[in-house]
BATORDO-988520 format. One line per field, with one value per residue (C-alpha): residue in one letter; residue number from 1; x, y, z. Coordinates in nm, 3 decimals, padded with zeros to 5 digits. Last residue first. Layout:
<rs>
res	(A,...)
n	(NUM,...)
u	(X,...)
v	(Y,...)
w	(Z,...)
</rs>
This chain:
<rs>
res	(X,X,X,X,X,X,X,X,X,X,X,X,X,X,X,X,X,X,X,X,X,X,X,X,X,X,X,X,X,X,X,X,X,X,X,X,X,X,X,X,X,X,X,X,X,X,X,X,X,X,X,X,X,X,X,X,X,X,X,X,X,X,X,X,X,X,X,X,X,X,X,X,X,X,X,X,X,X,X,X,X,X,X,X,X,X,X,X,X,X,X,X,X,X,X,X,X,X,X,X,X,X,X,X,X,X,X,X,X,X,X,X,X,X,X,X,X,X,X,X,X,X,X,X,X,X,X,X,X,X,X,X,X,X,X,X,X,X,X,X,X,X,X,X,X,X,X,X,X,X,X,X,X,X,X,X,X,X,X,X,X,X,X,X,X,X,X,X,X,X,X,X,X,X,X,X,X,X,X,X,X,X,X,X,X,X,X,X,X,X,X,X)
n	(192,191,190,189,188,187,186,185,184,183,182,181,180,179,178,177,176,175,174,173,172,171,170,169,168,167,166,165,164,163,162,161,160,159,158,157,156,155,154,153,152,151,150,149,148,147,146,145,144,143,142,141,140,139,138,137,136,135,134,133,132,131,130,129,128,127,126,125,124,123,122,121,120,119,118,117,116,115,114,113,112,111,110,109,108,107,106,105,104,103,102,101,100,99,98,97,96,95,94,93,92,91,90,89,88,87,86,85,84,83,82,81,80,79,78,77,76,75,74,73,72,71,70,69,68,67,66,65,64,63,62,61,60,59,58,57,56,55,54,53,52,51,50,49,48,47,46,45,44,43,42,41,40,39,38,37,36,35,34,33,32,31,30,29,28,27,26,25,24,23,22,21,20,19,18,17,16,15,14,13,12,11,10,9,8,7,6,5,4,3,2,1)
u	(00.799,01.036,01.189,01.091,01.367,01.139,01.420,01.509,01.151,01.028,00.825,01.051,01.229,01.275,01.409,01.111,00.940,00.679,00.355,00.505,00.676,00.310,00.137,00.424,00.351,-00.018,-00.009,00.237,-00.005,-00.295,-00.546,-00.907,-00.936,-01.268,-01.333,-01.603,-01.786,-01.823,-01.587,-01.748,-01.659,-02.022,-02.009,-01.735,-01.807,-02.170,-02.062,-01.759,-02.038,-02.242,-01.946,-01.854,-01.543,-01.185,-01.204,-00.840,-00.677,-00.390,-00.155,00.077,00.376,00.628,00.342,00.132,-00.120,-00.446,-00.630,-00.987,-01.131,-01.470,-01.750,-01.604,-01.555,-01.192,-00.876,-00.539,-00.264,00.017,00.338,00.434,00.734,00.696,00.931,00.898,01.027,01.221,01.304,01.081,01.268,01.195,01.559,01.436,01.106,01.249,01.554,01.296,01.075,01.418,01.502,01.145,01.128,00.863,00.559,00.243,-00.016,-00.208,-00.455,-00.602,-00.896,-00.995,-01.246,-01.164,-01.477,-01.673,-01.548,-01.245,-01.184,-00.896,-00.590,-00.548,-00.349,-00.081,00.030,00.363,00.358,00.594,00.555,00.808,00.630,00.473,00.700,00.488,00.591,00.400,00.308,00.070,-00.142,-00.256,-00.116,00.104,00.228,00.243,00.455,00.735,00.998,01.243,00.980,00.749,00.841,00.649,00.841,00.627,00.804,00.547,00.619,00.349,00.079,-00.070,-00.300,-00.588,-00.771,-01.139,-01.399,-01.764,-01.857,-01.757,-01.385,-01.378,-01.414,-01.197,-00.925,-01.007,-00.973,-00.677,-00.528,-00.653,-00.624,-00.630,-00.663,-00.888,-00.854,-01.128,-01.178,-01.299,-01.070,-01.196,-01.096,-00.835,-00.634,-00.385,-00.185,00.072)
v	(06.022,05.785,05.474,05.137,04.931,04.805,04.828,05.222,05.309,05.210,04.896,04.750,04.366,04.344,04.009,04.081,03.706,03.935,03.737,03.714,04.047,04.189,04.022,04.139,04.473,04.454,04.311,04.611,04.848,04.698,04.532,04.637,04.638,04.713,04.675,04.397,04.696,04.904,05.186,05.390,05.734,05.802,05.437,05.456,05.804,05.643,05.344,05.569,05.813,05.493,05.321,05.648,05.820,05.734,05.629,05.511,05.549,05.322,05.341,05.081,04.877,05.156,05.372,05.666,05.732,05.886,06.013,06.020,06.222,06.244,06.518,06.819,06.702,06.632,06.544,06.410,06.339,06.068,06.003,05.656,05.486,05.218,05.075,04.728,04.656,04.915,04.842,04.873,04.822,05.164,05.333,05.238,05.432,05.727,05.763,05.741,06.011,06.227,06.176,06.229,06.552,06.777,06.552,06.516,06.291,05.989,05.736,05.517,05.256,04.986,04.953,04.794,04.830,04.531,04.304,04.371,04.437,04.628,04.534,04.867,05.125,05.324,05.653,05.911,06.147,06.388,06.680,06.785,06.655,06.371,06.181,05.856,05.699,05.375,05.151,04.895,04.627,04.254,04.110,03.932,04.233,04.386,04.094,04.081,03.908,04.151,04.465,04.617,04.965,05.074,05.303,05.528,05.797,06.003,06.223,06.503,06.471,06.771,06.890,06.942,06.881,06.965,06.756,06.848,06.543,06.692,06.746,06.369,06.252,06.448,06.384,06.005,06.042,06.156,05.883,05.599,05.259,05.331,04.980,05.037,05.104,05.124,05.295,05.323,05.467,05.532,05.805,05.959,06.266,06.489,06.820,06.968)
w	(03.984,04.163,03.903,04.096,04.180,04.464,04.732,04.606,04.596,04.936,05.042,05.217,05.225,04.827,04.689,04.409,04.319,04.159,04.301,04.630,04.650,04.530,04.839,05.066,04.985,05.019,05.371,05.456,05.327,05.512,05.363,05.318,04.929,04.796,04.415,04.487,04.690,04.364,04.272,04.006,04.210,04.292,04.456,04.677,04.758,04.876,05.005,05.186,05.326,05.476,05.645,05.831,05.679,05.476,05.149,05.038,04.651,04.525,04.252,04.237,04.396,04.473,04.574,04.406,04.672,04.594,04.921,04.975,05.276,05.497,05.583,05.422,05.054,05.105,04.895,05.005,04.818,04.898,04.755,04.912,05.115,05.319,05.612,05.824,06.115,06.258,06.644,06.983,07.284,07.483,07.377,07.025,07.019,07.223,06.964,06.678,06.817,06.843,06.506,06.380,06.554,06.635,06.709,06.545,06.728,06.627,06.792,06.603,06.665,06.398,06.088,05.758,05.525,05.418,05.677,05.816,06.179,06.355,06.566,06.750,06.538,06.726,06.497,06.592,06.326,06.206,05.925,05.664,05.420,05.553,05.781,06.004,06.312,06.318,06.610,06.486,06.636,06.483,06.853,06.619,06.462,06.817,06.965,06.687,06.935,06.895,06.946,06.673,06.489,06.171,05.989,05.682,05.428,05.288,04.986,04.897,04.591,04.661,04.993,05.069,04.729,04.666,04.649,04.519,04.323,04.005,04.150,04.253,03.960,03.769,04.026,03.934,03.571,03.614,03.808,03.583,03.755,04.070,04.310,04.574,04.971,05.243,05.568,05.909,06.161,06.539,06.630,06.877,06.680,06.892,06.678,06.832)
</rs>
């Protein structure tokens, strides 16, 4: 089982040209981690939606065939978003689920993406393909993700440092879409 406690600092952008950003990254010494690998995303909240409004987030997380449980702290945004996460793997998503409900907390919002991640050793980019667009995240200290940021062609008007859900709702507002999740199926968008 695998435990992570940090302390999260990152920043999203809008991809415009996937293959142009692998190329990228390759010639400034990344390599990929994993490939593009579908993540399905439930955040649980209770009835009364108290850790939304407390700006928290209680996720439980399937990447491959991988489980996470995630709590997010409510974070800061300024030029890069910044908050505390702890995350562990756990064996079963069923059983994960079953805890989360039999302790109050209910679905609230789900998101689906195909996620890669890449790494130079000191920090990782990932390139999500999502029902609503192609985004990428920087994930390090402030300092390596102005300099990734930057060696990418990213510049700090391109930085995006809402959350996933925030984004969704965004695009349902702008597209009029009657969708309540962020998954394929709801969006009507065709999977890859």
């Amino acid at each position: 089982m695998t435990t992570h406690n940090d302390h999260e600092v990152e920043i999203k952008f809008i991809v415009h040209d996937a293959a142009s950003l692998i190329l990228s990254l390759l010639c400034v010494g990344f390599r990929e981690l994993t490939p593009s690998t579908f993540e399905s995303n439930t955040l649980y909240d209770t009835a009364s939606g108290s850790l939304r409004a407390a700006g928290e987030v209680l996720r439980l997380r399937q990447y491959g065939d991988q489980f996470y449980i995630t709590h997010k702290s409510r974070g800061s945004a300024t030029k890069h978003k910044s908050r505390i996460e702890h995350e562990t793997s756990v064996a079963s998503g069923i059983e994960t689920h079953a805890i989360l409900t039999a302790l109050g907390f209910l679905p609230s919002f789900r998101y689906e993406k195909y996620r890669a991640q890449w790494s130079d050793g000191q920090g990782e980019v990932v390139i999500d393909h999502t029902p609503i667009g192609d985004l990428a995240e920087i994930e390090g200290s402030p300092d390596w993700i102005d300099r990734v940021a930057h060696a990418l062609g990213v510049t700090p008007a391109d930085y995006i440092t809402a959350s996933y859900s925030e984004l969704f709702f965004q695009w349902k507002q702008r597209t009029a879409s009657p969708a309540l999740n962020m998954t394929w199926d709801e969006c009507a968008i065709p999977q890859p």
